[in-house]
C-alpha positions as CSV (number, residue, x, y, z in Angstrom):
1,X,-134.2,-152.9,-72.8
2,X,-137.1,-152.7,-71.2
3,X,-138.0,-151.1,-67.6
4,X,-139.3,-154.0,-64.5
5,X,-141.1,-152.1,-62.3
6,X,-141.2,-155.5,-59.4
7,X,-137.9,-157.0,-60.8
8,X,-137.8,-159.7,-58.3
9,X,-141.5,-161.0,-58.5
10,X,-142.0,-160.0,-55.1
11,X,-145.4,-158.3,-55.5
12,X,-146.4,-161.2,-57.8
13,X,-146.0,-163.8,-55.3
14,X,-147.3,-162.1,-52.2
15,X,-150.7,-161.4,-54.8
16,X,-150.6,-165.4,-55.3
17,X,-150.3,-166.5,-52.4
18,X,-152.8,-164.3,-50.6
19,X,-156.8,-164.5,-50.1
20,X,-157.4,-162.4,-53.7
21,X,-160.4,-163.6,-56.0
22,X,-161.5,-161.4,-58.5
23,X,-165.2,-162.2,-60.0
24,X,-165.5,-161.4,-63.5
25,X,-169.0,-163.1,-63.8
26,X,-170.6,-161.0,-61.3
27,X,-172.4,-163.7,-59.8
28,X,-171.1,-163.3,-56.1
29,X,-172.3,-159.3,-56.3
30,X,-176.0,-160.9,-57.7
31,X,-175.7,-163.9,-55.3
32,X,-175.3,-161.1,-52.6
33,X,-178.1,-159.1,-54.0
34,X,-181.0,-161.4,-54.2
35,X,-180.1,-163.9,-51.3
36,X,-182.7,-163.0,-48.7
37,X,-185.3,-162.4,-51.7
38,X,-187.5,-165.1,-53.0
39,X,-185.1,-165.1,-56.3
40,X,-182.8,-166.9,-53.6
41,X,-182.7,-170.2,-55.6
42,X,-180.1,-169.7,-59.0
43,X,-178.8,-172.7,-60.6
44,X,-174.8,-172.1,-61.7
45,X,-174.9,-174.5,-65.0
46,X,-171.1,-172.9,-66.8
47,X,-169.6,-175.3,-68.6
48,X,-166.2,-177.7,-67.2
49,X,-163.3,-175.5,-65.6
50,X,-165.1,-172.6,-64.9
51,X,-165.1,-171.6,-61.6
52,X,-167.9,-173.4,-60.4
53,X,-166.2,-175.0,-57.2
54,X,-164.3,-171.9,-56.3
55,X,-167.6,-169.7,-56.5
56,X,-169.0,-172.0,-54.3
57,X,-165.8,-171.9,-51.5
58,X,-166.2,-167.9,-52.1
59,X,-169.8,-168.2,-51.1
60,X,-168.7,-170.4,-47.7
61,X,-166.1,-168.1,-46.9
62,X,-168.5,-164.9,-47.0
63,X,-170.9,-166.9,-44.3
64,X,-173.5,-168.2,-46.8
């Protein structure tokens, strides 16, 4: 038998139902980098269920 290290999920639903997004794409750290540049303008064209709407919120939350 195995060893649980959180046995009672409590670690696993504090993570979920806190403020944590993790980017994988990278575009928030290039969307940080080149916003006040005159590359400001990118067009976010991924394909259905991607993130697209969520990237977006992330980007309103951080004050952009």
């Amino acid at each position: 038998m195995g060893r649980f290290l959180n046995p009672d999920n409590g670690a696993f639903s504090e993570a979920v139902n806190s403020e944590i997004y993790i980017d994988k794409t990278r575009l928030l750290e290039y969307i940080n980098r080149v916003i006040n540049t005159t590359s400001k303008f990118i067009c976010n064209s991924r394909p259905r269920r991607f993130g697209k709407s969520m990237t977006a919120f992330r980007l309103l939350q951080q004050g952009l």
